[in-house]
VMD Tcl script that draws the C-alpha trace (Angstrom):
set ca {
  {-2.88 42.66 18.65}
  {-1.89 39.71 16.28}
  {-2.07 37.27 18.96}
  {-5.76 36.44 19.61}
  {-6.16 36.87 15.98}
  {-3.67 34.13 15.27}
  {-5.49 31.97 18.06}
  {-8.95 32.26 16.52}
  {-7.45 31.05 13.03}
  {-5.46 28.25 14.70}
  {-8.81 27.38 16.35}
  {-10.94 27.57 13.04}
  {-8.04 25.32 11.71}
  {-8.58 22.44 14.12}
  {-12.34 22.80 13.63}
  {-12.12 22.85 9.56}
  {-9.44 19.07 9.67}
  {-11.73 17.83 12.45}
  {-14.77 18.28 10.12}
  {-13.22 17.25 6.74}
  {-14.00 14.00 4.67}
  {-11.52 11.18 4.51}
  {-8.96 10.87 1.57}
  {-9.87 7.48 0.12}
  {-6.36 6.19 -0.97}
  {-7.04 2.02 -1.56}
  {-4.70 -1.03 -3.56}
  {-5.66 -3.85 -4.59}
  {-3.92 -7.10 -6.04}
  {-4.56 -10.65 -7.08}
  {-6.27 -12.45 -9.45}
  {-7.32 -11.52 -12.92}
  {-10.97 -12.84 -12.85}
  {-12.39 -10.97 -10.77}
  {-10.67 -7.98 -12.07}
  {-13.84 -6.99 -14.55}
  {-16.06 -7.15 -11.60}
  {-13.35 -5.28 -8.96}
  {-12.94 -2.80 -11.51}
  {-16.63 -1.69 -12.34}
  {-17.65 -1.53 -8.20}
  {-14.01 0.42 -8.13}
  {-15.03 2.72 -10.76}
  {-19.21 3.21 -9.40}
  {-18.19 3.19 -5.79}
  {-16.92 7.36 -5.82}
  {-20.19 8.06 -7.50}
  {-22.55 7.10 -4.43}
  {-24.42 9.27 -1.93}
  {-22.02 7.49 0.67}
  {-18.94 7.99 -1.21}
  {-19.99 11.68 -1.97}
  {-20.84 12.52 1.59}
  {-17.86 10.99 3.68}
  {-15.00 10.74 1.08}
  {-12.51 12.62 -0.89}
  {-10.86 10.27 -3.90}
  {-6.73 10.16 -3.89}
  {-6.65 6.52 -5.59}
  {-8.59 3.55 -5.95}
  {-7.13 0.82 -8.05}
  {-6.66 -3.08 -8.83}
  {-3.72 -4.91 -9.98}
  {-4.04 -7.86 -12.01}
  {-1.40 -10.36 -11.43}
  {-1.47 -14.20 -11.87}
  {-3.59 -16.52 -10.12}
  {-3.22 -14.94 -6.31}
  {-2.59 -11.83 -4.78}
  {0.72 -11.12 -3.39}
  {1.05 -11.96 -0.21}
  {4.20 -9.67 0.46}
  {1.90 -7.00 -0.75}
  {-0.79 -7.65 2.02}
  {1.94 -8.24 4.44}
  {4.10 -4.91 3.76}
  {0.14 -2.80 3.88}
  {0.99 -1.81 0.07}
  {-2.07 -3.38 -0.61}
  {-5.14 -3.39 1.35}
  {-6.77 -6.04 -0.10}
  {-6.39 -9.25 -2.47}
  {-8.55 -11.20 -4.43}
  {-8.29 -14.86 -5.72}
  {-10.00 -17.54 -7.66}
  {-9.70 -20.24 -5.09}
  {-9.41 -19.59 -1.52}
  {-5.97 -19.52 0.22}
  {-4.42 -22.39 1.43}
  {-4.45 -23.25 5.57}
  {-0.79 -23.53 5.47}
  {-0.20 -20.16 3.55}
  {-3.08 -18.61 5.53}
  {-1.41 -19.81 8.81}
  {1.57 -18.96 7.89}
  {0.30 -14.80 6.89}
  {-1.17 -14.52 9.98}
  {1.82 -15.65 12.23}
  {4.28 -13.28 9.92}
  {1.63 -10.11 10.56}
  {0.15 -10.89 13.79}
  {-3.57 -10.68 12.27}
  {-6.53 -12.16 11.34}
  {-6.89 -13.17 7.42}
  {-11.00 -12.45 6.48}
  {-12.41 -14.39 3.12}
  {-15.22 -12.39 1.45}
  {-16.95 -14.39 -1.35}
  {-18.17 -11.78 -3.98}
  {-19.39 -13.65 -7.02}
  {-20.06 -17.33 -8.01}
  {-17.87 -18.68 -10.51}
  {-17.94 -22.71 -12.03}
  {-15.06 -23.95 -13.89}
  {-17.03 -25.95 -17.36}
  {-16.25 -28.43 -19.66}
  {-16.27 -26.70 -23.53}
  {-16.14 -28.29 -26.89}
  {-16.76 -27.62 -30.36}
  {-18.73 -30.36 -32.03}
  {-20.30 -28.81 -35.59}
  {-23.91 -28.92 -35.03}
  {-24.59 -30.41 -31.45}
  {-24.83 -28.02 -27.91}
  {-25.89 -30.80 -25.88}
  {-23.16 -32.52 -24.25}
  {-23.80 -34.56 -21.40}
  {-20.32 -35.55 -19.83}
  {-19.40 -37.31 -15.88}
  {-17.00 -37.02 -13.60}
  {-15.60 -40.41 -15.30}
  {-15.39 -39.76 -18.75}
  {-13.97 -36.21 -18.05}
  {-11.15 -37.16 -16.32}
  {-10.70 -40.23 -19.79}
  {-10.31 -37.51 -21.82}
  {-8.46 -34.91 -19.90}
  {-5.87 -38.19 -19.09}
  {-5.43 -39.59 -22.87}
  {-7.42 -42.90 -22.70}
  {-10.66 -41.93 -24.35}
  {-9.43 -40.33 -27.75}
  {-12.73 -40.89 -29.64}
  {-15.81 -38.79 -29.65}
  {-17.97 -41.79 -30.56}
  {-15.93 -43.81 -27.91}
  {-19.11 -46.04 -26.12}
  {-18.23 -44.12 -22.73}
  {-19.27 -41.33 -24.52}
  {-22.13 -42.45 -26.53}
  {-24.13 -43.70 -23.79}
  {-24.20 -40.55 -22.18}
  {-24.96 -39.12 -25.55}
  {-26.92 -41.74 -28.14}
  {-27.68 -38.97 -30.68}
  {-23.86 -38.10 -31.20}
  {-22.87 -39.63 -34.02}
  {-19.14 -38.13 -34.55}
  {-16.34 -40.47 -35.53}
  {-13.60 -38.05 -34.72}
  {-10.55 -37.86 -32.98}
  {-11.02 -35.75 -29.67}
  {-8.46 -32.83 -29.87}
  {-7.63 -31.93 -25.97}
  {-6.40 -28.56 -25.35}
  {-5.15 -27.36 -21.87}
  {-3.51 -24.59 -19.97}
  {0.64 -24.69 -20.18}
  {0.81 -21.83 -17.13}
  {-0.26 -22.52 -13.75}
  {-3.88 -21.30 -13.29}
  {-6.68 -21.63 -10.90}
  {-9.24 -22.58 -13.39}
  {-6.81 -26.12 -13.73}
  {-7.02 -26.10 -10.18}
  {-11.16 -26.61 -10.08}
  {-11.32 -28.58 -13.17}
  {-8.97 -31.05 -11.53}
  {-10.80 -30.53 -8.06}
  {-14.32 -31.47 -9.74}
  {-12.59 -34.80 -11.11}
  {-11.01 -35.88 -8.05}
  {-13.86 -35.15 -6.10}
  {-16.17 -37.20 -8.46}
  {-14.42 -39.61 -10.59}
  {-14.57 -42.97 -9.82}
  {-11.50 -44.47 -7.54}
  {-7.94 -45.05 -9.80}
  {-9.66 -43.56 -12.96}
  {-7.78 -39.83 -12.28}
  {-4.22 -40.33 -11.31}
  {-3.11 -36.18 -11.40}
  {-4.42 -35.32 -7.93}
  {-6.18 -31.94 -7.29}
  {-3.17 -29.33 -8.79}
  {-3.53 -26.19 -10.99}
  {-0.38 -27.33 -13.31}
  {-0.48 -31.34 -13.76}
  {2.11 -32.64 -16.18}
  {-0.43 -33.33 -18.82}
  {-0.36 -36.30 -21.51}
  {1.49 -35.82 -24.73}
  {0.03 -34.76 -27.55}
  {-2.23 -32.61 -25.84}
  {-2.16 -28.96 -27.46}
  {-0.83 -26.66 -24.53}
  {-2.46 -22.47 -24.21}
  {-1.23 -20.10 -22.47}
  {-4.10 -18.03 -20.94}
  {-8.07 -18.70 -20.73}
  {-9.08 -16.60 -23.35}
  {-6.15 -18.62 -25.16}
  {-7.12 -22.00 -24.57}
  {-11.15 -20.93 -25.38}
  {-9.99 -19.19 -28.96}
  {-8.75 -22.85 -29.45}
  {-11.70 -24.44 -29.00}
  {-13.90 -22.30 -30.84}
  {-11.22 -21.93 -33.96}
  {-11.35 -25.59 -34.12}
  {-13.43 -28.60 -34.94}
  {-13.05 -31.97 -32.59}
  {-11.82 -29.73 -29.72}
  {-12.39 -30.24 -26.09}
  {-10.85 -28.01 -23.37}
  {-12.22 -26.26 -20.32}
  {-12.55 -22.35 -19.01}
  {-14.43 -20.29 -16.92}
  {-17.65 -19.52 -16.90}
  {-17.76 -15.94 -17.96}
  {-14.88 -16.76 -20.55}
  {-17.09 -19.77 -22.11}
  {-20.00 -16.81 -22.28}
  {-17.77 -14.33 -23.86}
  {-16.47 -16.57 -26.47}
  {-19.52 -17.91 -27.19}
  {-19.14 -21.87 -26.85}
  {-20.72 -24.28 -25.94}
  {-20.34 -25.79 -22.01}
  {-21.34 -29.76 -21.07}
  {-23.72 -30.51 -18.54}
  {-21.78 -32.24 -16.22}
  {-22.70 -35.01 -14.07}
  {-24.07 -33.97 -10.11}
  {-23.60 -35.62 -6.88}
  {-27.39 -37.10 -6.83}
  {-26.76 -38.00 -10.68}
  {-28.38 -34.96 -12.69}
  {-26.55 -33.19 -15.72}
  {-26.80 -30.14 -15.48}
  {-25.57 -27.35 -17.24}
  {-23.35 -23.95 -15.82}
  {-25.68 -21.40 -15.52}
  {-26.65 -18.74 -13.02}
  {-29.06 -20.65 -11.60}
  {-27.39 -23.67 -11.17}
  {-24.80 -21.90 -9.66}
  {-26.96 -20.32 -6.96}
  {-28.40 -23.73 -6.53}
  {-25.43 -25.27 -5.44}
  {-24.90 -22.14 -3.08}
  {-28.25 -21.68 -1.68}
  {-28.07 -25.82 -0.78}
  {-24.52 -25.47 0.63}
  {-25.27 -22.12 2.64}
  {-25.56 -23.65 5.99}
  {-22.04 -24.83 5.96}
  {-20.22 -21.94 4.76}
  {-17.40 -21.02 6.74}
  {-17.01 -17.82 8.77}
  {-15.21 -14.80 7.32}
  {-12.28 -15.56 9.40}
  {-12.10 -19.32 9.26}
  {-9.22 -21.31 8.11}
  {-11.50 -23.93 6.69}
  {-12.27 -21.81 3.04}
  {-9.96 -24.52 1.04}
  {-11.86 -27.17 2.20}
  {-15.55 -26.06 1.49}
  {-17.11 -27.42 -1.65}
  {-20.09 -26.53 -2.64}
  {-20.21 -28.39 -5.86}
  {-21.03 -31.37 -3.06}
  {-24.47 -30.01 -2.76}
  {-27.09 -32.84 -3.11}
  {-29.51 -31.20 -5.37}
  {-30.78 -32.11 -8.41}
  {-30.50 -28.57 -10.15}
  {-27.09 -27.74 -8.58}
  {-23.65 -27.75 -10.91}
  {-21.33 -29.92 -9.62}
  {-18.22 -27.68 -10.35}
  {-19.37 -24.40 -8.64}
  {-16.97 -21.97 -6.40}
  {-16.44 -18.98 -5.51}
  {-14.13 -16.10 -5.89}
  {-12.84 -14.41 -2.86}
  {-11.34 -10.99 -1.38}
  {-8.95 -11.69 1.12}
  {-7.38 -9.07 3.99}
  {-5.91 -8.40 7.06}
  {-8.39 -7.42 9.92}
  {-6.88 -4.34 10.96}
  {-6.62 -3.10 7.75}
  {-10.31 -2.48 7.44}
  {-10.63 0.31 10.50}
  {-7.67 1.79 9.44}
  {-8.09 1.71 6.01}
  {-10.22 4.95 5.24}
  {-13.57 3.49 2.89}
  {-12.57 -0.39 2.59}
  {-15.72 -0.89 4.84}
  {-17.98 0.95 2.59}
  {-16.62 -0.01 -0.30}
  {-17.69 -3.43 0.78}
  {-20.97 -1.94 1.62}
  {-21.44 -1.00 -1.77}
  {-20.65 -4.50 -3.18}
  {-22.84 -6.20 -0.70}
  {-25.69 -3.94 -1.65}
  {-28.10 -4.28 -4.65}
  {-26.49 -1.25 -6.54}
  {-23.45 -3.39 -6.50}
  {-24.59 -6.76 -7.53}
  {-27.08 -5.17 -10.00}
  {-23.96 -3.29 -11.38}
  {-22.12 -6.82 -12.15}
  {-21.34 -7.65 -15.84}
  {-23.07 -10.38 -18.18}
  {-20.84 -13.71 -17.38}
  {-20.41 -12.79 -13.85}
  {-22.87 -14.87 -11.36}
  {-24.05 -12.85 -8.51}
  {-24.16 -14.12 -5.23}
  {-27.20 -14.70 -3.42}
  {-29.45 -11.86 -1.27}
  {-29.09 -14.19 2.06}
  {-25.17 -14.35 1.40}
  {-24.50 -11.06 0.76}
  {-26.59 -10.04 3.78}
  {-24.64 -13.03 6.11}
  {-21.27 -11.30 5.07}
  {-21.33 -7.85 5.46}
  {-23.19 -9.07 9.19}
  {-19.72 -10.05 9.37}
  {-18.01 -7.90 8.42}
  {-19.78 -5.14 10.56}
  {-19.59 -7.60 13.58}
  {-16.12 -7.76 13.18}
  {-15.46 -4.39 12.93}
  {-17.47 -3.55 15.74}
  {-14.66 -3.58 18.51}
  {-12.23 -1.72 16.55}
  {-15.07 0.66 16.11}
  {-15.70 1.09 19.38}
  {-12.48 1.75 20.43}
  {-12.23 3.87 17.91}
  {-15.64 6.22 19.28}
  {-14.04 5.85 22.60}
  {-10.87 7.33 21.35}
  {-12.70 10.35 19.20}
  {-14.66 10.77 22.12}
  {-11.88 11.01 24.78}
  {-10.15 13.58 22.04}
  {-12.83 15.47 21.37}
  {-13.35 16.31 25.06}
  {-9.27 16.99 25.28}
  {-10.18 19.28 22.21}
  {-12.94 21.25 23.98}
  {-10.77 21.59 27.13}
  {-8.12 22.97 24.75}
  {-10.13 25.29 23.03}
  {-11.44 26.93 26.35}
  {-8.40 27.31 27.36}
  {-7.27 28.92 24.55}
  {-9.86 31.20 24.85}
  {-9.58 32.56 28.08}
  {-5.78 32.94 27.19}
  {-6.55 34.97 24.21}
  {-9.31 37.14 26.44}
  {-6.34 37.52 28.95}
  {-4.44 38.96 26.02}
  {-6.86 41.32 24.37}
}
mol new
graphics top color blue
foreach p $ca { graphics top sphere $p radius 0.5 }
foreach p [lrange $ca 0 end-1] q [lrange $ca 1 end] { graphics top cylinder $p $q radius 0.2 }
display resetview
């Protein structure tokens, strides 16, 4: 008879999906500056033991757009996760979670410092504060060899007009430079307020774009203007040392990056915390620490992660070594201790949804065992 035979293959059937690997099928959307780094963890992550032994690929992607992720994107599950320059704001995050009755999560994955760069023929050395940063970036020091300028610097000697170029589009790197001022600068010396789109002086030269506004500076002498970190590496030019809480100048580099983290570490929010927008590590009180130091973020909706099949290990994978050895040149990795405190988090987190989960695979998988005996002694009946 065809019957039992029939059985048996139905059996084998539910044994073969109950065994098979999950179909990795993952969006992502948000900011272009992290996109370099997203996109080289995206593109190493199918190629690990983990990723071999558990997963099948359908899609993995990012999508670069603007300063932020879309939040309609998270909201509607099109995307499963974001990432953004600056942390979201309470109100929007607030506002996310009442519309999708969940928990937002902020993952820091790399160190990123907004710097001041210029393009003086023949001197690297800037020195620049909070002060004379926001004089120049407001129109009322218009002189390299202005005495505000000097004094930080007595071996300039360059009697030029400062050229000030700035972003015309709305961008997140505005956003810190005009965060480090405000935060620093002495009271009624900046009058623009934190804000990544300030209605700048005229007769400033407006660029669209970072890589725009850099080419600027570099192309011309007497220029002044201010990008990224990894940008200012990639285009080669030269970044101040800016002025410190505890009154060093010190320059953006890895290091001083981590320094600023490392001293700020205790106060880091949680994953889950609404409190990202307000934490400030360029506040750190150490002498080797840049003042204008941040972070950029992945942002998500808790119960995206269980359900989500590899967004967990993904995030393994960027947590790990392999993934912050695999980060380009220009890109500051976070610390060991950080990475470690996150993906605690993470897991910890996770770890009710994941026992639910077990509970439920387990209840199943006894409802499956019941099922197949039964099925058994029907087909014995049968033969």
């Amino acid at each position: 008879m065809r019957t039992p035979t029939l059985i048996i293959c139905f059996i084998l059937s539910i044994i073969s999906i109950s065994s098979g690997k999950l179909t990795v099928k993952l969006q992502g959307t948000g900011s272009s500056f992290p996109a370099d780094a997203l996109n080289t963890w995206i593109s190493a992550f199918p190629n690990t033991t983990n990723f071999k032994t558990n997963y099948d690929l359908a899609s993995f992607s990012y999508k670069s757009q603007n300063d932020n992720p879309s939040l309609a994107d998270l909201q509607s599950k099109t995307a499963q996760f974001g990432a953004l320059d600056n942390p979201m704001a309470v109100a929007d995050q607030l506002t996310l979670q009442s519309a999708t009755l969940d928990t937002i999560y902020h993952l820091p994955i790399v160190l990123t410092a907004v710097t001041i760069v210029y393009n003086i023929p023949g001197y690297t050395n800037l020195k620049l504060s909070a002060d004379v940063v926001a004089g120049i970036f407001s129109g009322t020091i218009t002189k390299w060899n202005d005495i505000r300028i000097t004094s930080l610097n007595p071996d300039l000697s360059y009697d030029q007009t400062i050229k000030v170029g700035v972003r015309s589009d709305p961008a997140s790197t505005t956003y810190e430079m005009t965060d480090y001022i405000s935060r620093f600068a002495s009271a009624g010396v900046w009058t623009y307020g934190v804000t990544n789109n300030p209605k700048w002086p005229s007769g400033f030269t407006s660029l669209e774009g970072g890589s725009g506004l850099a080419d600027y500076v570099r192309d011309n002498f007497a220029t002044i203007g201010y990008a990224k970190k990894r940008t200012a590496f990639r285009k080669v030019l030269p970044m101040a040392a800016l002025k410190n809480s505890v009154g060093a100048f010190v320059a953006p580099t890895d290091t001083s990056l981590q320094q600023a983290a490392s001293t700020m570490s205790s106060s880091m929010p949680t994953i889950t915390a609404t409190t990202w927008s307000t934490y400030k590590m360029g506040l750190a009180a150490n002498i080797l620490a840049y003042p204008a130091t941040y972070y950029a973020y992945i942002v998500g909706l808790r119960t995206q992660l269980p359900l989500s099949a590899g967004l967990t290990d993904f995030y393994r994978y960027i947590y790990s070594d392999e993934g912050s050895s695999a980060l380009a040149s220009g890109f500051t990795p976070l610390l060991s201790t950080t990475r470690v405190s996150i993906f605690s988090q993470i897991e910890a987190m996770n770890a009710a949804d994941f026992i639910g989960a077990a509970s439920m695979a387990y209840s199943l998988n006894l409802f499956t065992i019941a099922f197949v005996t039964l099925l058994s002694i029907f087909a014995a009946l049968l033969l």
